[in-house]
C-alpha positions in Angstrom: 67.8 121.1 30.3 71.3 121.1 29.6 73.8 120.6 32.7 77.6 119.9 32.7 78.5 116.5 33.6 81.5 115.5 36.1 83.7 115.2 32.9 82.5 118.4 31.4 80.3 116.6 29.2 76.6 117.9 28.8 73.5 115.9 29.5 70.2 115.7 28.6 67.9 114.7 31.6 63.9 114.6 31.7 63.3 116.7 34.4 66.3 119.0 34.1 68.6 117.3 36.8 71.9 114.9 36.7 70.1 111.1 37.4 72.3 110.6 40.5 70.2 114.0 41.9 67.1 113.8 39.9 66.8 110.5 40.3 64.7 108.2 43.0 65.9 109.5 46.5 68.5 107.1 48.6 66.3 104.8 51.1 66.9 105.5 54.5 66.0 101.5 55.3 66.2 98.3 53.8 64.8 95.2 54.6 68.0 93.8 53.7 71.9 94.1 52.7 73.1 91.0 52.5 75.6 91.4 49.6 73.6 91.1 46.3 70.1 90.6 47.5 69.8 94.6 49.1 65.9 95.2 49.2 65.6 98.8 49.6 62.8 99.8 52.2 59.5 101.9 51.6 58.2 104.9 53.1 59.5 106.3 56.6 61.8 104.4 58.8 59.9 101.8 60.9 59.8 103.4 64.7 61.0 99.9 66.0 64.0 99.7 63.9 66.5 101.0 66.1 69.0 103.7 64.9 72.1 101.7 64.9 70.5 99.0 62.2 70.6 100.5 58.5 68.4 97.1 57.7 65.6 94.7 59.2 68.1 91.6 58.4 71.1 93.2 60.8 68.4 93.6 63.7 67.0 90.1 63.2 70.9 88.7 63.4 71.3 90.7 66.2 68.2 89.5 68.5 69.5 86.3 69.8 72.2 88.4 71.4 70.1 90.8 72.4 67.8 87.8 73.5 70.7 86.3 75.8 71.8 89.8 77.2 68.2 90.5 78.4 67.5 87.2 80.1 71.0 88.0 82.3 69.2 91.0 83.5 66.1 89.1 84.5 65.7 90.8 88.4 65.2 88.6 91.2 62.6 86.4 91.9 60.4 86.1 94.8 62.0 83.4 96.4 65.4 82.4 95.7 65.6 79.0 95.4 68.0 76.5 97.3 68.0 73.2 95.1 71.1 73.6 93.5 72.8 73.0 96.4 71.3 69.2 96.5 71.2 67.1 99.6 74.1 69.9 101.8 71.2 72.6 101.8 73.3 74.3 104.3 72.2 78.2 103.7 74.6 80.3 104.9 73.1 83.5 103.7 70.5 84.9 106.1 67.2 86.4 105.5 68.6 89.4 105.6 71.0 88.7 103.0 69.0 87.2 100.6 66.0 90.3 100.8 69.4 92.7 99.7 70.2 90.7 97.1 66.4 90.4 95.8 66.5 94.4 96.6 69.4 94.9 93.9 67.8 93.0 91.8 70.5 89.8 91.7 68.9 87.1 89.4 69.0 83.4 90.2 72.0 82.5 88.6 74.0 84.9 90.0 72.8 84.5 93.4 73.5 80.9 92.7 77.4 81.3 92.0 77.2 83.8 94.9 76.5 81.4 97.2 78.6 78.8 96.0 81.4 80.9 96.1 80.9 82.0 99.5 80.3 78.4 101.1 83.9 77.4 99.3 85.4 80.2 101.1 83.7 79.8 104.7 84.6 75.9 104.1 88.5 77.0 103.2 88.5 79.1 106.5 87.0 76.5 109.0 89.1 73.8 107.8 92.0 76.3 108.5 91.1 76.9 112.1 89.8 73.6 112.6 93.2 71.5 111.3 95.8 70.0 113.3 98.5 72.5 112.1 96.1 75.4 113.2 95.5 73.9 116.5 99.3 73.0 117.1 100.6 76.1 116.3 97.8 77.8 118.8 99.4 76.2 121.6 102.9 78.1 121.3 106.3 76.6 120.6 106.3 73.8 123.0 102.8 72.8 121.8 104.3 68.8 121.3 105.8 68.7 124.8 102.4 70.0 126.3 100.3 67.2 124.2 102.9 64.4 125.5 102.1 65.6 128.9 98.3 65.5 129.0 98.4 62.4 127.2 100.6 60.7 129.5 98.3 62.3 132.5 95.5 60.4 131.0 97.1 57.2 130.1 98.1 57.0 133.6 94.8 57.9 135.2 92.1 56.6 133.3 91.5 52.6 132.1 91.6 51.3 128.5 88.2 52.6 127.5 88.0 56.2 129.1 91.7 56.9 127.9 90.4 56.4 124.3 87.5 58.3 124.4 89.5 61.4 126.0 91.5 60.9 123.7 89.0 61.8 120.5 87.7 64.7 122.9 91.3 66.2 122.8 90.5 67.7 119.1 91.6 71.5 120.0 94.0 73.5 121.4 91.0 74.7 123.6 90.4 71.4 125.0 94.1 70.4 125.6 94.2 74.1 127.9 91.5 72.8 129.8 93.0 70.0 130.3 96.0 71.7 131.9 94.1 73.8 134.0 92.1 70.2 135.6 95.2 68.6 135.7 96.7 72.1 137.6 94.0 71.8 140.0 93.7 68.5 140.9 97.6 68.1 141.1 99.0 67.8 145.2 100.0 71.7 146.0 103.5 72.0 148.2 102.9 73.7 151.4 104.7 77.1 152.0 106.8 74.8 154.3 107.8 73.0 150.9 108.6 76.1 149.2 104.8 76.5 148.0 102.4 79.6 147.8 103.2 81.4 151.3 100.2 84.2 150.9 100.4 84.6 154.6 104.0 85.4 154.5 104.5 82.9 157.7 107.9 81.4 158.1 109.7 78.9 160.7 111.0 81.9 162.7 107.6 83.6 162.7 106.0 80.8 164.1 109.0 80.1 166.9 108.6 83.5 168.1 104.6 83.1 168.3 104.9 80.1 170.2 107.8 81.7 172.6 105.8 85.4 173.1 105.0 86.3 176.6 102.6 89.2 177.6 103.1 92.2 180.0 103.3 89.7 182.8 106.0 87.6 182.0 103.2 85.0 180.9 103.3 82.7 177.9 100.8 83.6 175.2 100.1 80.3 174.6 98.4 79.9 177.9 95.5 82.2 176.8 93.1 79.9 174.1 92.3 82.0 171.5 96.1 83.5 171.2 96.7 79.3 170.9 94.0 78.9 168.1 95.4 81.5 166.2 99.5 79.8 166.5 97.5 76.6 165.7 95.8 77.9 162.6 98.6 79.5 161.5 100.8 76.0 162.0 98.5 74.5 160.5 98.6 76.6 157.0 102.5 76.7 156.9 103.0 72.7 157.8 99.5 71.4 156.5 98.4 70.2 159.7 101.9 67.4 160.2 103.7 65.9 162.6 105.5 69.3 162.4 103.5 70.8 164.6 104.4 70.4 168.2 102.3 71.7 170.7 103.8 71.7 174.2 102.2 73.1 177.8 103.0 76.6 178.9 103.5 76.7 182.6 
């Protein structure tokens, strides 16, 4: 058969078609394209060579990858293991936490850097609340002044020994308040007579006029014992019980 070539030239072929169409059909597969040594494949395309591989060669080259990309998606295994944190096996992930992350599917590895990463972080914010900077600065503005003070409390009340180790007990700005508040407590009070606490609202004159009240009769309060107990007690409160109470008979 007689066909035009590309140039306009006429060929001959054997069974009546241009080689490049009559010719064997284009594989759809090779077993390999490296350059110069392309070994054309047989028959259908293998089902397990996958579509985006024109060759057996490309998806051999490509399986270690493949290989490396599929071990990082490994799931999780029954029981994570601890061992990589060495002799500090200090778990900080609960129970709990650990049965989400087997739940999702987190492999070792990553549950590894996971926890590493959140034991750096826990350790960062517990020596931040635990250093001296943290603990001065909880204690307000005057923070040094307040130190000097219970430190000179103890040095003065406590012997060689029982000073120091108070002293290594004094670690917080919690213990330093407590401190305060024993030192509050135990401290001598002023008496309302001193310019203390005057709940009671008794003063000098209040007590004069007590001690001077007469009844209906002309008769001095005083003279009757429980109108007395209560001048006494209420003496007592204002002056703490002194020589400033004077007690004199009522005729």
């Amino acid at each position: 058969m007689l066909v035009m070539s590309e140039d306009n030239g006429v060929v001959d072929t054997a069974d009546g078609l241009p080689d490049e169409l009559g010719g064997d059909p284009k594989p759809s597969w090779h077993w390999s394209n490296s350059e110069g040594a392309e070994i054309a494949g047989e028959g259908d395309r293998p089902e397990w060579l996958l579509p985006k591989y024109n060759s057996v060669e490309a998806q051999a080259q490509a399986y270690p990858h493949l290989q490396k990309m599929a071990g990082n998606m490994t799931g999780a295994p029954d029981e994570y293991s601890m061992d990589f944190l060495g002799e500090d096996n200090d778990q900080v992930i609960s129970e709990d936490g650990m049965k989400m992350m087997r739940d999702h599917g987190v492999p070792q590895d990553a549950f590894e850097d996971f926890v590493s990463y959140h034991n750096k972080e826990i350790s960062d914010v517990v020596d931040y609340f635990t250093s001296a900077d943290r603990q001065m600065e909880m204690l307000g503005d005057n923070a040094e002044q307040r130190v000097d003070m219970v430190n000179r409390y103890l040095q003065a009340n406590l012997d060689e020994s029982d000073y120091s180790h108070a002293a290594d007990l004094l670690n917080s700005a919690e213990a330093v308040q407590l401190m305060e508040m024993m030192i509050d407590a135990t401290a001598p009070k002023k008496l309302p007579s001193e310019g203390g606490p005057n709940p009671d609202g008794m003063t000098e004159e209040k007590l004069d006029a007590m001690r001077n009240a007469k009844d209906e009769n002309g008769g001095y309060k005083m003279n009757d014992p429980e109108y007395r107990a209560r001048y006494e007690d209420s003496a007592r409160r204002f002056y703490g019980g002194g020589a400033d109470i004077q007690l004199v008979d009522f005729g």
